[in-house]
C-alpha positions as CSV (number, residue, x, y, z in Angstrom):
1,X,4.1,7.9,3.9
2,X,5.5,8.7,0.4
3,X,5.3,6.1,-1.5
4,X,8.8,4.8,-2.9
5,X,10.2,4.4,-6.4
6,X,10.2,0.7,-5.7
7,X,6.7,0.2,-4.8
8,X,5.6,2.2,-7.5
9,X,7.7,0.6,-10.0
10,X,6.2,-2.8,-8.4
11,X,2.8,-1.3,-8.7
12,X,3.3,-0.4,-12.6
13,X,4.5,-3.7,-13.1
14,X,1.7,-5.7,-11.2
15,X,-1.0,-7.2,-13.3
16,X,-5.0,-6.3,-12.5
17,X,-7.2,-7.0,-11.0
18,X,-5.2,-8.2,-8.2
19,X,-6.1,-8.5,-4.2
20,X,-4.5,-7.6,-1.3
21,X,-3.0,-11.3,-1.1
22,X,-2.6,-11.4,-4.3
23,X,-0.5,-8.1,-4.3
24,X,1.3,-9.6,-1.1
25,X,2.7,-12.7,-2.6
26,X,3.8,-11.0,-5.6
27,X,5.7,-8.2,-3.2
28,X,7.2,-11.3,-1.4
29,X,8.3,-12.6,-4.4
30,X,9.8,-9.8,-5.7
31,X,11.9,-9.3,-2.8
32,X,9.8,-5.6,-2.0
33,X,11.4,-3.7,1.6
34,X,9.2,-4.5,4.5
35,X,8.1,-1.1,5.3
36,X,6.4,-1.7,1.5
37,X,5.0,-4.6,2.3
38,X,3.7,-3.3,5.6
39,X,1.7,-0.6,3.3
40,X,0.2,-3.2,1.2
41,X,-0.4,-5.1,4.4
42,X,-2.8,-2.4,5.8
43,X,-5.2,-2.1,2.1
44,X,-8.3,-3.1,2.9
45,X,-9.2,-6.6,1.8
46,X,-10.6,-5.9,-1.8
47,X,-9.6,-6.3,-5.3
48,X,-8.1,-3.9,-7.1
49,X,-8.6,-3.2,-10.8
50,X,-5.5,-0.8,-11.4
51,X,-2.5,0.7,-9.7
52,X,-4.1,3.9,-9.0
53,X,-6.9,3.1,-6.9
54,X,-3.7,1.5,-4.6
55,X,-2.1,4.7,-4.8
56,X,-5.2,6.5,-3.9
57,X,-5.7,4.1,-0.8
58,X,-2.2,4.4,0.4
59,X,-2.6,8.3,0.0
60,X,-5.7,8.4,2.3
61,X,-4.3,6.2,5.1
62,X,-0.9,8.3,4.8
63,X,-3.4,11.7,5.1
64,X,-5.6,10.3,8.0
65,X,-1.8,9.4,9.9
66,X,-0.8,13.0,9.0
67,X,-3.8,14.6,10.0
68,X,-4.1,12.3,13.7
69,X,-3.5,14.5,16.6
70,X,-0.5,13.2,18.8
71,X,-3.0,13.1,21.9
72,X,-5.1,10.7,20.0
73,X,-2.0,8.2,19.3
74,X,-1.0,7.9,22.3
75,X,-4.6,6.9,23.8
């Protein structure tokens, strides 16, 4: 998943550190697409002291997807 101008813009904006629910009530607030919420939705439950360790996270789990063989999804 590439992450989108408006998450990152959200994720510039945010103020640290923040948690997960922390990060998800804000996104609520601010009216952020689903599919971004969803990504914020699957961080593991920590807090986060700036913007790019988020970016990092949501780079790995977007890597591990990428990297997934189909035969595996589909067990």
């Amino acid at each position: 998943m590439a992450l989108s101008s408006t998450l990152d813009r959200f994720l510039a904006d945010m103020e640290y550190p923040a948690t997960r629910d922390d990060l998800l009530r804000e996104a609520a607030r601010d009216g952020l697409p689903a599919e971004d919420r969803a990504a914020l939705r699957d961080l593991p439950e920590q807090s986060y002291s700036a913007a790019w360790l988020i970016r990092y996270r949501l780079a790995r789990t977007a890597l591990a997807d990428a990297l997934t063989p189909a035969s595996r999804l589909a067990a």
